[in-house]
C-alpha positions as CSV (number, residue, x, y, z in Angstrom):
1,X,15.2,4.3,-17.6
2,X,11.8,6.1,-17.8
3,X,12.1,7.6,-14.6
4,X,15.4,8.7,-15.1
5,X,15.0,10.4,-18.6
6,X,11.5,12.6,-17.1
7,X,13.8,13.7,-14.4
8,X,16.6,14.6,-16.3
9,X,14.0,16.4,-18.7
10,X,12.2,18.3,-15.9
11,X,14.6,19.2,-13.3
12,X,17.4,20.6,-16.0
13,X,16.7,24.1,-14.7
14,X,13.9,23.6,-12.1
15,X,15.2,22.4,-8.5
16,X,13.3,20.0,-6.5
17,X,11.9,21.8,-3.4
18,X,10.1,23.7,-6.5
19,X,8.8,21.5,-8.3
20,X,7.3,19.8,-4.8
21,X,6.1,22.6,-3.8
22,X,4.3,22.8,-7.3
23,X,3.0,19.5,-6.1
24,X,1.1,20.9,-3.4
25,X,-0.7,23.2,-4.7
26,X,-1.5,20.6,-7.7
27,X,-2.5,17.9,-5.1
28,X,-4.8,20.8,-3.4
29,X,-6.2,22.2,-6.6
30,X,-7.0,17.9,-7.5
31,X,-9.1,17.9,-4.3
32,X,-9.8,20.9,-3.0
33,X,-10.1,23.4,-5.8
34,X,-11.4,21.6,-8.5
35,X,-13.0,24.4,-10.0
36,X,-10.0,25.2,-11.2
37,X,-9.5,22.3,-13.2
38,X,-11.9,23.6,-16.0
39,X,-10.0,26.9,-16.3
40,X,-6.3,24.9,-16.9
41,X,-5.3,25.7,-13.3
42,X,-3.6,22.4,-12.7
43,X,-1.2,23.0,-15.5
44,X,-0.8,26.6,-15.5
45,X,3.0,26.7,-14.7
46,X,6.1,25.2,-15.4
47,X,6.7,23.7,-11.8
48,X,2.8,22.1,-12.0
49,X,3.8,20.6,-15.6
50,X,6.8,19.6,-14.0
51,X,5.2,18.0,-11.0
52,X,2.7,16.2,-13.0
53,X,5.0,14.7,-15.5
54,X,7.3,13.6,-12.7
55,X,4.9,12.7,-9.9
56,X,1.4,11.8,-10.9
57,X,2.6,10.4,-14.6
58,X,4.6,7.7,-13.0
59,X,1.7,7.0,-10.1
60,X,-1.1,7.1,-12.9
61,X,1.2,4.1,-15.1
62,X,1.6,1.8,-12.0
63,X,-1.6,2.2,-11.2
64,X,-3.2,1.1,-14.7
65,X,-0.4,-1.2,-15.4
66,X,-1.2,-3.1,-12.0
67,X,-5.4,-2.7,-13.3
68,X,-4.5,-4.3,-16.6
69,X,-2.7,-7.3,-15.2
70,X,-5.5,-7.6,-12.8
71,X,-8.0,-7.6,-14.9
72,X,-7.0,-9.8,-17.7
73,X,-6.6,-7.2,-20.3
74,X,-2.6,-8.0,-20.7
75,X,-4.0,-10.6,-22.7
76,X,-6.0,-9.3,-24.7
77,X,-5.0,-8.2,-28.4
78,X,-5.6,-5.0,-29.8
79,X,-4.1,-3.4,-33.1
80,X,-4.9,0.5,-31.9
81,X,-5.2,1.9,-28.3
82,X,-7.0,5.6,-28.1
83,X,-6.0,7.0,-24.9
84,X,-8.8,10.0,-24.0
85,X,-7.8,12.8,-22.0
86,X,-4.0,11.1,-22.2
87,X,-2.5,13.8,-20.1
88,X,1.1,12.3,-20.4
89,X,0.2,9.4,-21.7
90,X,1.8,7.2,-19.1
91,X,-1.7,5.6,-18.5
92,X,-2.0,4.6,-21.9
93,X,1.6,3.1,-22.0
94,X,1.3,1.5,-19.2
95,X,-1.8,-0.8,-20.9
96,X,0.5,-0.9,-24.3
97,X,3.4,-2.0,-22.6
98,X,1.7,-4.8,-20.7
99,X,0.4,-6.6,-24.2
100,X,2.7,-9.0,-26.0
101,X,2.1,-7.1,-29.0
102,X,2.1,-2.7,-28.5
103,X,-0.3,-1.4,-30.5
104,X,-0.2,1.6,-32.4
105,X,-0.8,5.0,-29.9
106,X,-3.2,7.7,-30.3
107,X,-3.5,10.2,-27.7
108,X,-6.1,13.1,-27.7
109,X,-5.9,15.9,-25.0
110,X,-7.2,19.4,-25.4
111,X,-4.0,20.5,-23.5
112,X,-1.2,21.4,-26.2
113,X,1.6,20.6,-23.6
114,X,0.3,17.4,-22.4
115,X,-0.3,16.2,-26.3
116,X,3.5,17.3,-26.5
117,X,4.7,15.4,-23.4
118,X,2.4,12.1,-24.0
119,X,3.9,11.6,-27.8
120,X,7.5,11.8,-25.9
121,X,6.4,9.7,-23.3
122,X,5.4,7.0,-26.0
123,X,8.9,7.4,-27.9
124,X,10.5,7.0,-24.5
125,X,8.9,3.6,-23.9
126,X,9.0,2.9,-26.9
127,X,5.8,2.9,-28.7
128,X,4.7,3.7,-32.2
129,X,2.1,6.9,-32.2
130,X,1.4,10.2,-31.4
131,X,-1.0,12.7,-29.6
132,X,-2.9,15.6,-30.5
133,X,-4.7,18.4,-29.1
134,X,-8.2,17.6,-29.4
135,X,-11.6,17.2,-27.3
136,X,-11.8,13.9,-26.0
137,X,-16.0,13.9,-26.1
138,X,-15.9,15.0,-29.8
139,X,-13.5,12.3,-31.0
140,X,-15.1,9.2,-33.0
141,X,-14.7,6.2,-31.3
142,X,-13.3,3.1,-33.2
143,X,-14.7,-0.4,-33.6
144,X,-13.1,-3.9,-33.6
145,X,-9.7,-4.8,-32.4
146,X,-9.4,-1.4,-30.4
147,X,-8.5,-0.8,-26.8
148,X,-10.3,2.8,-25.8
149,X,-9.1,4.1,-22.3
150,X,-10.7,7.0,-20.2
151,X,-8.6,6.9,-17.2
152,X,-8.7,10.0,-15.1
153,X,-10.4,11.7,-17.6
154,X,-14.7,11.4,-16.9
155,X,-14.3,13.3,-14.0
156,X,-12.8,16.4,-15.6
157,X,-15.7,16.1,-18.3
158,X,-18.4,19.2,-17.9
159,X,-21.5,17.2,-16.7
160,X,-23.8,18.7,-20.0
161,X,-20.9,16.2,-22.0
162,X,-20.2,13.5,-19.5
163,X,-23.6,11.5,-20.6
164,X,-22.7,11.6,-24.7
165,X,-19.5,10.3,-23.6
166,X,-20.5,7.9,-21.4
167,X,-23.1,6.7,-24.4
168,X,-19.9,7.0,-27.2
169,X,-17.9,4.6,-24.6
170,X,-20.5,2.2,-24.3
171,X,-21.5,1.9,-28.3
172,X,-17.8,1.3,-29.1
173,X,-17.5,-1.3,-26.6
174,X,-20.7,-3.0,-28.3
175,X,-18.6,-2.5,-31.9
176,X,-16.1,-4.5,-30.2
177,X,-13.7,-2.5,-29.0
178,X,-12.2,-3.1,-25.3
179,X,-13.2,-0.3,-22.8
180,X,-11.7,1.2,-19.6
181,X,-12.5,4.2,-17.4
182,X,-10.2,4.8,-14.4
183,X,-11.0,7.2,-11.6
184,X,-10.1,7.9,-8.2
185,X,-11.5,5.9,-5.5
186,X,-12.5,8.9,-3.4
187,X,-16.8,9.1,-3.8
188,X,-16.9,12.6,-2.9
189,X,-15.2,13.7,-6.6
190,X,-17.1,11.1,-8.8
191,X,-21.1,12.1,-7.9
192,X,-21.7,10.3,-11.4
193,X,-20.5,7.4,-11.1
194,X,-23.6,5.5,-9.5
195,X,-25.0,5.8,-12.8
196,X,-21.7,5.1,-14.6
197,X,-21.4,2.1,-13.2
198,X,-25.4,0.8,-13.4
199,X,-25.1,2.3,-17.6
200,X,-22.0,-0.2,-17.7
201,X,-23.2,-3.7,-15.4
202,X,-26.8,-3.1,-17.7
203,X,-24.6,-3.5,-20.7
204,X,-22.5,-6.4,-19.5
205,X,-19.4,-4.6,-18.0
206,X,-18.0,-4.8,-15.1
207,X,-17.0,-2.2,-12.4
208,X,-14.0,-3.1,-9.6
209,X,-12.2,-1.0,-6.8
210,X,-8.6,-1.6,-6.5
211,X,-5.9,-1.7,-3.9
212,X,-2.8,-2.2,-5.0
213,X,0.7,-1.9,-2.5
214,X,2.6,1.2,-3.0
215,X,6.2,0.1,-4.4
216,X,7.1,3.4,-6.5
217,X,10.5,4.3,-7.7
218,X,12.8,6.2,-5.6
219,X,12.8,9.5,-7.4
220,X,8.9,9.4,-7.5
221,X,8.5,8.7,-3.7
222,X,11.1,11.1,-2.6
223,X,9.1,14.1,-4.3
224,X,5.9,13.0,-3.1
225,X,7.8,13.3,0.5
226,X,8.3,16.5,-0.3
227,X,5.0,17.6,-0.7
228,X,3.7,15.5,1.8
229,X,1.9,12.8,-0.5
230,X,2.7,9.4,0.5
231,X,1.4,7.1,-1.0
232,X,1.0,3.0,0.6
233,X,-1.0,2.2,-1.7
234,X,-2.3,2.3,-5.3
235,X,-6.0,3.0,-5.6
236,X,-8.5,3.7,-8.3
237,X,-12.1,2.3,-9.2
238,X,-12.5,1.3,-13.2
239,X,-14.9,0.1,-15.6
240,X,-14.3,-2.5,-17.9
241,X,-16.2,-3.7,-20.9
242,X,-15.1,-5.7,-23.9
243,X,-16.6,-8.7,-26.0
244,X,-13.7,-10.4,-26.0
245,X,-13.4,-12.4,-22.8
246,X,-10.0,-12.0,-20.8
């Protein structure tokens, strides 16, 4: 019912060959352009909005759901789940909607649309919470029964902020709260993660690469068609620390 409620809210007066066309030159700014990413390019129109929410949401909540399950973190029980650099915040409902118990949602992006579109995106799956506009390497990181998720976010980070986050991350997971950071599994867009990944095995986490098949919804494959993006599988490389053991 998801799927169906984005598309009725994104293609009420936007057609599809637009808004997959949007997708291509979203997809091309993700890994061609990526200078462009600091200045808001990706979500500098209605069509890229559009193609975001209805392409890229959707991929980015299989893909976490399928990491969640994988790891063990489904059951794992956490009162509050802070989703940094939300975006739509289909990543983070896709880890609240895999617990027994949803915890209470809070989203943080500095992108006033995407804070807007991740509090509907909980209320459409239904989950208690909200986002805000915020920066996620400024926001205090929680201790205890917390679940703190990063997941397409580190890379976007400027490098002269990526370390203090990297050090917040790792102190809250020490506090007891659970940790993950999701990226892309292409090397060539995450040069820091060699040290990521040492900063988190040192401290006891553990870093995985992930396959997953490729079973996506209609709607969602048929405009990924349309801008040439299909996708056979589901990949992404995480990060995972908590004290709790899975």
């Amino acid at each position: 019912m998801w799927i169906e409620n984005l598309q009725a809210r994104h293609l009420a007066d936007l057609r599809l060959p637009e808004v997959g066309r949007a997708l291509t030159a979203l997809s091309t700014i993700y890994v061609e352009r990526r200078a462009g990413l600091a200045r808001g390019a990706a979500l500098d129109s209605r069509g890229k909005r559009a193609a975001f929410a209805l392409f890229y949401g959707p991929l980015h909540f299989f893909t976490v759901s399928a990491i969640v399950h994988a790891l063990g973190i489904a059951r794992l029980s956490v009162d509050h789940l802070l989703d940094l650099g939300c975006g739509t915040g289909a990543a983070g409902a896709a880890w609240a909607r895999a617990l027994a118990r949803p915890p209470q949602m809070h989203g943080v992006d500095r992108h006033p649309w995407a804070a807007q579109e991740a509090t509907w995106t909980y209320r459409a799956l239904e989950l208690k919470g909200h986002a805000r506009v915020g920066d996620a390497t400024d926001v205090r990181l929680p201790r205890g029964r917390t679940g703190v998720l990063a997941a397409y976010l580190v890379n976007e980070v400027p490098p002269d902020r990526r370390d203090r986050l990297r050090i917040s991350l790792l102190e809250a997971a020490s506090r007891g709260a659970c940790v993950l950071v999701v990226e892309p599994i292409a090397k060539t867009v995450t040069p820091w993660w060699p040290a990521w990944q040492a900063a988190f095995g040192a401290a006891g986490g553990r870093a995985d690469e992930w396959r997953f098949p490729a079973d996506l919804p209609e709607p969602v494959a048929r405009l990924g068609h349309a801008a040439g993006l299909d996708y056979r599988e589901l990949t992404a490389r995480t990060l995972f620390m908590t004290s709790e053991s899975p």
